[in-house]
C-alpha positions, 0 to 999 in steps of 0.5 A: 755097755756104753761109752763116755764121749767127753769128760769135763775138765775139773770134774769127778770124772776126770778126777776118776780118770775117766776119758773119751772111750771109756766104757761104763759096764754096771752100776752096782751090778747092773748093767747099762744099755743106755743113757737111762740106765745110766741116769736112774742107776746113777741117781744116788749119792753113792753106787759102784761104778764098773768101767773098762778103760780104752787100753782094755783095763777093769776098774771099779769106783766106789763113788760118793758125791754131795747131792745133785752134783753130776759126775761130769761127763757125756755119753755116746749117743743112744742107737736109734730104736728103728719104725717098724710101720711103713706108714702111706704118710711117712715123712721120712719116706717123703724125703727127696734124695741126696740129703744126710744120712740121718735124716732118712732113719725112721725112729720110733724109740720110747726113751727120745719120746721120755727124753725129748716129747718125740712121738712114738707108737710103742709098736716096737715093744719087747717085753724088757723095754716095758718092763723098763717104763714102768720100772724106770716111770717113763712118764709122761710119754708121748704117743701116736694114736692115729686110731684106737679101733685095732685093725684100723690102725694096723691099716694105718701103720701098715704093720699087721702086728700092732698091738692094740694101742688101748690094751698097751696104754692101759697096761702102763696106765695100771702102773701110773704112766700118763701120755700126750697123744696125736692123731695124723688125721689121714682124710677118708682113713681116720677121720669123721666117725672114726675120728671121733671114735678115737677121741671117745676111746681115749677120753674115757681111757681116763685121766692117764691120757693126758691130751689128745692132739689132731694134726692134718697129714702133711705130705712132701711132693716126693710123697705117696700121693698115690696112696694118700692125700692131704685133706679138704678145707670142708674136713678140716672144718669137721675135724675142728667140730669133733674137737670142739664137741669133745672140749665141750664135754672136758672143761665142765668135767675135767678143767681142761680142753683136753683135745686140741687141733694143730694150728695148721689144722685151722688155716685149712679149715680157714677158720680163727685160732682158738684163745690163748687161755684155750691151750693152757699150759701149751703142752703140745706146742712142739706139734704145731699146737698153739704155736701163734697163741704161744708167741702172741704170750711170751712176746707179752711177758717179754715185752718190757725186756726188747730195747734199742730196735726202734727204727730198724728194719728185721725180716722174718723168713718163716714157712708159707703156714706160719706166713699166713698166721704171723701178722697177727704175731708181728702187730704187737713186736712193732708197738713193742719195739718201735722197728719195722718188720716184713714179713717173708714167707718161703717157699719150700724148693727141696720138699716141694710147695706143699710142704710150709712147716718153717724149719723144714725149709733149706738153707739155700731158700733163706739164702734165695730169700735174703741176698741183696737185700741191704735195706733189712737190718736184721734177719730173724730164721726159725730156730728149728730149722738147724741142727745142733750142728749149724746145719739146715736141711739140705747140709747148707751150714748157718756160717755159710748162710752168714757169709752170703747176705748183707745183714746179720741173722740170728736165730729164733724160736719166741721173737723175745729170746733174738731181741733181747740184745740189741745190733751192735753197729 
């Protein structure tokens, strides 16, 4: 069962007289546990819909509705599928005290991996959740590899009852399911030999893995630093040559690079990011993967569309990371848009310096950051550093943020999509 959250006006939900608390039962006998049952159930043109109304009335609708003409209405939120890892390097576990609730759920849920490219590790698996991958085609899925011999990754994960990953991804490989993977490269733990074991593994896994990514262990200073630690330039730089040695052996074999390493990745190893032809089609860029390539793009396709900055003056605020890759973003904004823009990396006061991702960073930081500053016209923020609810990580609100700074702020995630439209005043 799940429940409606909100129906809109003029729809054929409201015309059902379906509301708020409404719950939705089967689907042509079946019944819903979630949003995915309710979105492959509900795919046909015509179904029977059994509900119970919140005054505890049963009805059943016989629906019909022209193609792709959705019903109208918003569900509840899913309850998050729990991690049953503990891993050393756990980010959750590496969170100070005092922040929202949520962010201290460590989720692992298959559907968040479908529905929003969220990594999981399928460690958590009953039967019926596979049977619903492969019966629902979850494809593709994202997963956390980290290592593919068996113990090693049970290691990892702390968690003695992980299956072995290569048997699972084989088993929904059988039935057309393809995967994106990452490796959290844990120095002394998963990296060298066994790093590129993990990569011989997956690549003659076949074509149902997708692409492999590398990303470096990031650890809050609230972390296991007992237990694990972050890596070594000189590691960086080898996992870099094990990457590149396996792109070596996929473009002439298979037309793709295959194997990627995140762009932190590179700044540890000191080393230049890789070509822009080189990612592709970007398909890891949520996991750091590409981000500076991907912004050098779309601020080439989106050139001709920033118009009215010349003269101004915009700040960018973003993590010490990105702090050091973002001039070479920043060039072709300035001769596209004739402003000038200052760079402002920030240091991140909540998790400690060592973690430099741009949308972990605190409201109170930007806030820090940008007070008194009446010589900047504008103030461009990461957008992934708010919720969908306005709110930065510590809870600050972005209208609160608005109210103590002297330039207006806008949100970003590509630089073009906060200058189309120029300042008002």
């Amino acid at each position: 069962m799940i429940k409606v959250a909100g129906v809109e006006p003029d729809s054929i939900a409201e015309e059902l007289g379906l509301e708020p608390g409404t719950e939705l039962l089967t689907v042509d006998g079946k019944e819903l546990d979630d949003f995915l049952d309710w979105e492959f159930l509900t795919a046909e043109d015509e179904f029977l819909l059994h509900v119970r109304q919140p005054d505890g009335s049963e009805i059943e609708f016989e629906i019909e509705r022209p193609a792709n003409e959705p019903l109208g209405l918003s569900l509840e939120p899913p309850r998050i599928r729990r991690c049953a890892n503990r891993c050393d390097f756990c980010f959750v576990d590496g969170l100070p005290e005092g922040l929202r609730d949520v962010l201290y759920i460590r989720d692992d849920d298959y559907r968040l991996s479908f529905r929003y490219g969220n990594f999981a590790t399928l460690t958590n698996l009953k039967p019926k959740d596979c049977q619903r991958i492969i019966e629902y085609r979850l494809s593709p899925l994202y997963v956390s590899v980290h290592a593919t011999d068996p113990v090693l990754r049970r290691y990892l994960l702390r968690n003695p009852t992980a299956p072995d990953i290569l048997e699972q991804l084989g088993e929904f490989a059988a039935h057309g399911i393809q995967f994106h993977t990452q490796i959290v490269m844990s120095p002394g733990v998963n990296d060298g030999p066994v790093l590129e074991q993990t990569l011989d593994d997956l690549y003659r896994f076949g074509p149902g893995v997708l692409n492999v990514s590398v990303v470096p262990v990031g650890l809050t200073e609230f972390s296991k630093h007992h237990l694990c630690r972050e890596p070594t330039t000189q590691e960086c730089q080898a996992a870099v040559r094990s990457i590149e040695a396996r792109q070596a052996i996929a473009r002439p074999e298979r037309g793709t690079a295959w194997a990627y390493g995140a762009d932190e990745l590179y700044l540890r190893a000191q080393l230049e990011l890789p070509p822009t032809e080189s990612y592709e089609d970007f398909e890891q860029v949520e996991n750091g993967v590409g981000s500076v390539r991907f912004l050098q793009r779309e601020i080439a396709v989106g050139a001709d569309a920033i118009k009215g900055w010349r003269g101004k003056r915009i700040g960018v605020l973003t993590g010490l990371s990105m702090g050091a890759l973002l001039p070479q973003v920043l060039e072709p904004l300035r001769n596209a848009t004739g402003a000038g823009f200052e760079l402002c990396p920030i240091e991140n006061t909540l998790f400690g310096r060592t973690v430099t991702t741009a949308g972990l960073i605190p409201g109170r930081d930007f806030a820090r950051t940008l007070r008194g500053r009446t010589d900047l016209d504008l103030a461009l923020l990461p957008g992934e550093a708010i919720n969908d609810n306005g709110l930065f990580m510590d809870n600050m609100s972005l209208e609160n943020l608005e109210a103590s700074v002297p330039m207006e702020i806008r949100l970003s995630k590509t630089f073009v999509d906060a200058l189309v439209e120029p300042l008002v005043s």
